[in-house]
N, C-alpha and C positions, 0 to 999 in steps of 0.2 A: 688622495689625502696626503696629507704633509705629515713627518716624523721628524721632530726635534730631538738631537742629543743636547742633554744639558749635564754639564759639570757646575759641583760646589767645589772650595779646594781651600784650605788651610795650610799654609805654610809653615816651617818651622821657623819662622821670624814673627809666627803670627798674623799674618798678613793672608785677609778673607778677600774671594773673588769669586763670582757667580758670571756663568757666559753661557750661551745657547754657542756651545761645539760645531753644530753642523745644524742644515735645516736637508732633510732627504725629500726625493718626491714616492721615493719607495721605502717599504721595510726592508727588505733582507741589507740593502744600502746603509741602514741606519743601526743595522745590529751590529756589521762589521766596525761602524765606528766607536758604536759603546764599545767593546770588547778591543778596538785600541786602544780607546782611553783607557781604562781600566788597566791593561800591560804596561800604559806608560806610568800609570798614579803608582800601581806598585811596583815599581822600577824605579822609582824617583826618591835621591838619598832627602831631599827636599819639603816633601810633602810632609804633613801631619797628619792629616784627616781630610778626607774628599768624597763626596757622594756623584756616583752620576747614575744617569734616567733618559729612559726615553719616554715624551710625552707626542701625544697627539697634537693637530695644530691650533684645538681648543682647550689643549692644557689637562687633557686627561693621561695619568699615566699609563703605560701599558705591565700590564700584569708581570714581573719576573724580571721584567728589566729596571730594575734600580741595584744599586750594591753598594753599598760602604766600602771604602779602605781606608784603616788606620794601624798606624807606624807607632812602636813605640819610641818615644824622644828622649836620650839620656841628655839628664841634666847635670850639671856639675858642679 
């Protein structure tokens, strides 16, 4: 079976982007990349809002791996 990592991601320009991250032929493969992603989206002075997932290769997600991160944006 195939495991997609997928990122949603909002910038703080507002600017929305959806991308299949990685396509793994393994799990353990595909947890380390969520769990990058995820160190990069909160790490990034950048971002606004971003969701990422790991889905099956028939678009089922897998229980536990999804997670939100949101930044608060001061405005001026």
């Amino acid at each position: 079976m195939k495991f997609n990592v997928i990122k949603f991601v909002r910038n703080t320009a507002d600017q929305y982007s959806a991308t299949v991250s990685a396509t793994f032929d393994n799990l353990e493969s595909a947890k380390v990349n969520y769990h990058s992603e995820l160190m990069n989206l909160h790490n990034s002075s950048d971002v606004k809002a971003a969701t990422v997932k790991i889905e099956d290769e028939f678009g089922h997600e897998l229980t536990g791996y999804t997670e939100q991160v949101e930044h608060e944006v001061e405005t001026e």
